[in-house]
C-alpha positions, 0 to 999 in steps of 0.5 A: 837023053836020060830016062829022067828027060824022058819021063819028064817030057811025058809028064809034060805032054800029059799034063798039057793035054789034060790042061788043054781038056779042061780048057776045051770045057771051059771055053765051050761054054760061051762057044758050044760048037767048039770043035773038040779035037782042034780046040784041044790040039790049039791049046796044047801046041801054045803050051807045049810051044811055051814050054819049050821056049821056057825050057831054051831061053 
């Protein structure tokens, strides 16, 4: 794998997580008890799982 492969897949899972955050804080508003770290660890796997799945097919 190239450092340019590299770079992208952290700025891919950087990006995910932020987006994973702010869904959190979306989502926390019509569900205030959301466990913070599980609802951001959820969103970020479809993401990632997504992405991946994107980047094969």
């Amino acid at each position: 794998m190239t450092n340019t492969g590299i770079i992208s897949q952290k700025s891919l899972i950087t990006a995910v997580f932020e987006a994973a955050e702010h869904a959190r804080k979306h989502l926390a508003r019509f569900i205030p008890d959301l466990d913070r770290d599980r609802t951001e660890y959820a969103v970020a796997t479809v993401l990632l799982e997504e992405a991946w799945v994107s980047r094969a097919g």
